[in-house]
C-alpha positions as CSV (number, residue, x, y, z in Angstrom):
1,X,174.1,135.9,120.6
2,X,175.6,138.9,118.3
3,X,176.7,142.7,120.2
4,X,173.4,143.8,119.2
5,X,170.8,141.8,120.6
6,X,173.2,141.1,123.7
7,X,172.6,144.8,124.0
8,X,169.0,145.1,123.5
9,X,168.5,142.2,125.8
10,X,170.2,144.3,128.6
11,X,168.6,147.1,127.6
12,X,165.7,145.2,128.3
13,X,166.6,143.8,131.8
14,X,167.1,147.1,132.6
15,X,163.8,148.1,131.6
16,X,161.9,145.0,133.6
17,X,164.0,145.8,136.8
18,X,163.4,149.7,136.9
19,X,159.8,148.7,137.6
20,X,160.1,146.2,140.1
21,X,157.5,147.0,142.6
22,X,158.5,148.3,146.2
23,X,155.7,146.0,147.9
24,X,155.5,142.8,145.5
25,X,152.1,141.5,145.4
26,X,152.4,139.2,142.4
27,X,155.0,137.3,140.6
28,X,154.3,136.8,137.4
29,X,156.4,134.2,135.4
30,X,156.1,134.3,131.3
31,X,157.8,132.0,129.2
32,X,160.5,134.1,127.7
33,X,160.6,137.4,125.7
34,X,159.7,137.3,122.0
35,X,162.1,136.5,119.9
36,X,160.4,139.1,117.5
37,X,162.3,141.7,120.3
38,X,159.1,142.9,121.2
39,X,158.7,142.8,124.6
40,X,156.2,143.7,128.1
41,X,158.5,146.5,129.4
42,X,158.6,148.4,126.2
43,X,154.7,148.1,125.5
44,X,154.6,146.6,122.7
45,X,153.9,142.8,122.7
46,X,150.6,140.7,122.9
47,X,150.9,140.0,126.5
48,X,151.1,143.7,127.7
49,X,148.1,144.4,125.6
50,X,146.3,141.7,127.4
51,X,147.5,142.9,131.0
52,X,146.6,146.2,130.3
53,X,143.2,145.8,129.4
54,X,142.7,143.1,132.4
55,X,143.7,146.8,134.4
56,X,140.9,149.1,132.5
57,X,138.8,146.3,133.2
58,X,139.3,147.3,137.5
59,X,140.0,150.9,136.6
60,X,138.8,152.5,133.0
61,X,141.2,155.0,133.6
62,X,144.2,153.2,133.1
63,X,145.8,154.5,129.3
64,X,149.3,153.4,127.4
65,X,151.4,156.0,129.1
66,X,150.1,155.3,132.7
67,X,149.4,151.0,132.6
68,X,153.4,150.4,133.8
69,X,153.2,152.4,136.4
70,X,149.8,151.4,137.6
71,X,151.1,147.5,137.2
72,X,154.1,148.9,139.3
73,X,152.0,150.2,141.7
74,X,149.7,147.3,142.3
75,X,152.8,145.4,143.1
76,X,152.6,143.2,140.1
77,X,155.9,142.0,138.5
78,X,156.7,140.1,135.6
79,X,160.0,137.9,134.7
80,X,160.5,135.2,132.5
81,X,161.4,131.8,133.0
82,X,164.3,131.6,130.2
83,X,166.7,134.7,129.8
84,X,166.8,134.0,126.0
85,X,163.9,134.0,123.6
86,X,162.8,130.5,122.8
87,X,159.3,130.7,120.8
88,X,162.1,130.7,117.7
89,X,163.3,126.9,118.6
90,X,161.5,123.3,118.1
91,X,159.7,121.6,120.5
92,X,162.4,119.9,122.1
93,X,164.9,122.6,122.0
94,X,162.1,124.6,123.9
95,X,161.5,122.2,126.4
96,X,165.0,121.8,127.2
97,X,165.3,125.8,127.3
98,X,162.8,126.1,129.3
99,X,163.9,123.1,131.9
100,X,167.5,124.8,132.0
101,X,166.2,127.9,133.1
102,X,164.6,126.3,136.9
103,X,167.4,127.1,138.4
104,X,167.9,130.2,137.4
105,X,163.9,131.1,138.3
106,X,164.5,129.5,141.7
107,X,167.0,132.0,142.4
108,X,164.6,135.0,141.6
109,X,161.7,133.7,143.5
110,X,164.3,133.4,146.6
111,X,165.2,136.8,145.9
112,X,161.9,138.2,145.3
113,X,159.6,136.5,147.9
114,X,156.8,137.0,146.2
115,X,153.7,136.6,148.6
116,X,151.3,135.0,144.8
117,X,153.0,134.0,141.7
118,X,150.7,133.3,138.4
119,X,152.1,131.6,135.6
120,X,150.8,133.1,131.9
121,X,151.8,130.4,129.7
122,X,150.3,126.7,130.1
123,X,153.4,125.2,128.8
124,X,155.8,126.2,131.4
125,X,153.0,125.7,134.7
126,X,155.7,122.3,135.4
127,X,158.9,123.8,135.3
128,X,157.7,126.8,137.4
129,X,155.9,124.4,139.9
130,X,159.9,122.7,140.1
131,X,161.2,126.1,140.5
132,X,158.9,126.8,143.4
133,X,160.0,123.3,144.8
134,X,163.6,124.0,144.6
135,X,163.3,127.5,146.2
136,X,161.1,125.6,148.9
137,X,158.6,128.6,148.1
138,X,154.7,128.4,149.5
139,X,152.0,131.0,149.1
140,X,149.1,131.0,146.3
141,X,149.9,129.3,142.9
142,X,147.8,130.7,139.9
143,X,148.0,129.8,136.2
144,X,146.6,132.1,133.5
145,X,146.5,131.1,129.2
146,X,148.6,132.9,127.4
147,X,146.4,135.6,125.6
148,X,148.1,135.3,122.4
149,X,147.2,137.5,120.1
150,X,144.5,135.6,118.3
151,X,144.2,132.9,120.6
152,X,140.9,132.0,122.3
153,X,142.2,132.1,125.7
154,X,143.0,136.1,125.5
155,X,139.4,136.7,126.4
156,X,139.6,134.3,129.3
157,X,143.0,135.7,130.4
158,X,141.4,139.0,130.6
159,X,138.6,137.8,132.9
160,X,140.3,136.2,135.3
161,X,143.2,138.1,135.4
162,X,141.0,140.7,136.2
163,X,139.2,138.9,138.3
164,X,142.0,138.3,140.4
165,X,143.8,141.9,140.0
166,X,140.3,143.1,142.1
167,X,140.6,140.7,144.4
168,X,144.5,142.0,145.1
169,X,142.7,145.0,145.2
170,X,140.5,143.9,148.0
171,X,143.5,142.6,149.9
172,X,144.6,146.2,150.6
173,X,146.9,146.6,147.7
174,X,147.1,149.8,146.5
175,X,144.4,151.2,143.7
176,X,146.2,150.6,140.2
177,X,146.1,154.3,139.8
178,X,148.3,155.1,142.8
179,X,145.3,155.5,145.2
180,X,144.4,153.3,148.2
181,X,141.5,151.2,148.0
């Protein structure tokens, strides 16, 4: 990896981890950043479009410049399974990115304790369910499809991550706004 995008890669770690939840509700697990360098924490990428609006779905009020906080707030957290962008590689060298990085995702779930995890990509619902083996983790498994942008399954990602963002809600997690519920 060249000085620069070693750089904006920490840049970006230390964007995900300054909004690590106090009270972790849910983990969720994506694949890996873009390697476009677009990316969730810096609002700009496909998936935090599709978050986002799975939040205005539970509260309309919800806008760019307070979704983070509000995802924060709801104890929703999202990592990545590789540390490196990999939609860039082939098949194979994907897979075996992706099946490198369990370890590593065992680790965080260890560390984090997350009481739900989702996955949002199909593809990596395996190595995350041997992650979750290794860290001899148990609580509520959920898988979501990717929403890419012009995918068909963005639609259905919305529902039922909205669907399941209200029923967090329910739980006694905090209003994405900041209230209690």
């Amino acid at each position: 990896m060249s000085g620069d995008r070693g750089y904006v890669r920490r840049e970006q770690e230390r964007l995900r981890r300054s909004f690590l939840p106090t009270e972790l509700r849910l983990l969720l697990i994506g694949e890996s950043a873009p390697a476009s360098g677009r990316f969730f924490y810096q609002r700009d990428s496909g998936l935090y479009r599709a978050v986002r609006d799975a939040f205005r779905i539970v509260e309309t009020g919800i806008t760019d410049e307070s979704f983070l906080e509000a995802f924060q707030a709801s104890g929703c957290y999202l990592i990545d399974l590789c540390a490196e962008p990999v939609d860039h590689l082939d098949s194979k060298s994907r897979r075996a990115a992706c099946r490198a990085s369990e370890t590593s995702l065992s680790r965080r779930i260890v560390s984090l304790q997350p009481p739900a995890i989702a996955t949002v990509v199909r593809s990596i619902e395996a190595n995350v369910a041997r992650a979750i083996s290794s860290a001899h983790w148990h609580g509520p498994l959920h898988h979501f499809p990717y929403p890419g942008r012009w995918s068909r399954y963005r639609s259905a990602f919305v529902d039922s991550f909205a669907t399941k963002l209200s029923e967090l809600m329910r739980q006694g997690a905090r209003h994405p706004a900041g209230d209690c519920s």
